[in-house]
N, C-alpha and C positions, 0 to 999 in steps of 0.2 A: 494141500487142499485147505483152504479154509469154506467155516459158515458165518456166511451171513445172516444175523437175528436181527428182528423188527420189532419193538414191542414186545419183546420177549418172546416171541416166535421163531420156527425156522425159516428164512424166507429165500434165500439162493445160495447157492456154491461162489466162490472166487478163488481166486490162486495169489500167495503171496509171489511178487517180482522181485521188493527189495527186501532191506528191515523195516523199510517207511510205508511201503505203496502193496494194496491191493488189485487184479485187474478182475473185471467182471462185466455182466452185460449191462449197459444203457436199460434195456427196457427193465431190471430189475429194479432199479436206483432211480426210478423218471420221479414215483410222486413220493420217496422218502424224506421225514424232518431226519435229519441229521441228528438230531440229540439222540431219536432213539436207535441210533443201528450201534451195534456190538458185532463185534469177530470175532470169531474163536477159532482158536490155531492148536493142532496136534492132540481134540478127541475123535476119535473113529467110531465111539460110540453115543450118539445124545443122550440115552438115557441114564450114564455115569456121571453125574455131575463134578462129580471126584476125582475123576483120572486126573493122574498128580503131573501128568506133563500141560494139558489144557492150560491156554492164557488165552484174557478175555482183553480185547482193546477197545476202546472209543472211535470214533472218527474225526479229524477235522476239518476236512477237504472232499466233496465229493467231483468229482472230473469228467461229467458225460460230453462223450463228442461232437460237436456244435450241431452236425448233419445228421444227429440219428434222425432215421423219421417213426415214429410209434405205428405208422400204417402199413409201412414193407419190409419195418424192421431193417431198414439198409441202417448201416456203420453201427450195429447195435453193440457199442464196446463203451468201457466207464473205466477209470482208475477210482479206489480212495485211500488217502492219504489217513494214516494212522496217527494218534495222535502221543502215544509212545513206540519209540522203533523196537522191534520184534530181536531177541538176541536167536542167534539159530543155534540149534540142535540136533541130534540123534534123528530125531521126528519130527520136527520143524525147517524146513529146507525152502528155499525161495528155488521157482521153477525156472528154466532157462527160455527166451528168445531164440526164434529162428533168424536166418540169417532176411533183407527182405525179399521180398517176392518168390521167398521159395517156395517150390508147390510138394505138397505132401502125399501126390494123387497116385494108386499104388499099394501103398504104405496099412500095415495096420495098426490103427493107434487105440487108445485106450483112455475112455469116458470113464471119471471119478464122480459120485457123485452122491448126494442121499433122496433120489429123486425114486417115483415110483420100478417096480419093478418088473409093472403091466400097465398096458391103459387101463385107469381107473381104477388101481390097487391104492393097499395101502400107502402110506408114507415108509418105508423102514427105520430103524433107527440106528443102522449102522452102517459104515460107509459105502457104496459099490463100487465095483469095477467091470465094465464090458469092453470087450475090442470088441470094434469097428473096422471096417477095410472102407478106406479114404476114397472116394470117387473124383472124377476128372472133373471142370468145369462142364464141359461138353455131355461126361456119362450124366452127370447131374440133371442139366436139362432135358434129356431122354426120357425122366424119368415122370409120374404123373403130375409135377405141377408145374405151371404154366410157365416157358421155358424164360422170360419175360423177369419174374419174381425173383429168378435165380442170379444174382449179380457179381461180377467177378471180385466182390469183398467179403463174399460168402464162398462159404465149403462144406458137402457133403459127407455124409458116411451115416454108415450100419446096413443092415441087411433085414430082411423080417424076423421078426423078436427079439433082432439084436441092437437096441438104440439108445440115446439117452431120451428120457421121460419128465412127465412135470416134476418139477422139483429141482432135478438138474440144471436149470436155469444158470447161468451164469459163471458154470461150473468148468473146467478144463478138458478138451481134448491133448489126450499128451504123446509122444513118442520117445522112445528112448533111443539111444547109440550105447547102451551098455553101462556107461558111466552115468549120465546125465538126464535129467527130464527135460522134452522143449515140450511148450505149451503150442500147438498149432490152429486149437481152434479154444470159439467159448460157446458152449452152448446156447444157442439164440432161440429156435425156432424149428416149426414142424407141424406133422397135420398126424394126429394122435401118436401115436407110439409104436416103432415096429411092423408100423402096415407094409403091406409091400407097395413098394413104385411111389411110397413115400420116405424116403432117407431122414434120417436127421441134419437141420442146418447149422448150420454155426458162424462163425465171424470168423475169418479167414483172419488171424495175424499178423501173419508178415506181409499182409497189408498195411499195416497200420505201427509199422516199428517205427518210421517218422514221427508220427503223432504220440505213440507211448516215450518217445526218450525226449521229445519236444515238453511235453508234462511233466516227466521224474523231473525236476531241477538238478543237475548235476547227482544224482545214484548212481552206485555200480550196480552194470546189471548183470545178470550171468547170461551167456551168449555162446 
């Protein structure tokens, strides 16, 4: 998990892929100057400024996907490019890719994030974690919004009071196989928090593993 800060602020979640590349949402990163965003990789806590594993990088690339639209939020995904590579560790781990177009519907995955922990709560200051149980395209559209909105680059999941929140923005939906974390969704979008027969959205992945390894310039990725 990394955070993204703006101006010295906390402003979205991203996930490390390689040593180089960050991924996140588009609509997080649409109206950012580039000088001011920082990353910070491996505090759980913001208000430790100290925790002696925390590294803070620059950016020098930011990579929104040409078709995001700001109004339906369709293809809301971004890479950025760091502009020192990240060495891993203990607590610093790049997340893995799905294979594409796999569907995670089923599944219960698990939203990281420092986003509220109610509609209209505080911010916290330390990191979350909620599962989610992953919705089908189809259950998704069942659901209250207009079936229309819901497009097969987007993905579903939480249940009432169980979702990601503002803050979470651009943050990871993950699944595990025991060894490994895949990142399956990014936190995009939604109508408040936890309501019922409103799900949390997200940007569906492995949709878009074309487009993320078309970007990486030659990285290994984990997969």
């Amino acid at each position: 998990m990394a955070r993204i800060i703006y101006d010295g602020k906390f402003h979205c979640g991203g996930s490390l892929l390689t040593k180089d590349y960050v991924l996140s949402a588009a609509h997080c990163i649409k109206k950012l100057r580039r000088s001011k965003i920082r990353i910070i990789f491996g505090d759980h806590d913001q208000e430790i400024t100290s925790e002696s594993k925390a590294i803070q990088r620059a950016v020098t690339a930011v990579i929104k996907h040409k078709n995001f639209d700001p109004d339906t939020y369709n293809n809301d995904i971004a890479l950025l490019r760091l502009r020192k590579p990240i060495v891993f560790s203990k607590i610093i781990k790049p997340v893995c890719l799905p294979r594409y177009n796999y569907d995670p519907a089923g599944r219960i995955g698990t939203v990281v994030g420092w986003g509220r922990t109610a509609e209209g709560g505080e911010l916290p200051t330390i990191v979350n974690q909620v599962k989610v149980p992953i919705m089908s395209l189809a259950e998704c559209r069942s659901q209250k919004y207009k079936s229309t909105r819901i497009t097969p680059t987007m993905l579903c999941a939480g249940r009432p009071r169980m979702d990601s929140c503002q803050g979470d923005s651009g943050g990871p939906l993950l699944l595990s196989n025991g060894v490994k974390y895949f990142i399956v969704g990014v936190v995009s979008w939604g109508v408040g928090c936890g309501r019922e027969g409103y799900p949390g959205v997200y940007t569906r992945i492995s949709k878009f593993i074309p487009w993320i390894k078309s970007n990486l310039a030659s990285t290994c990725l984990c997969s």
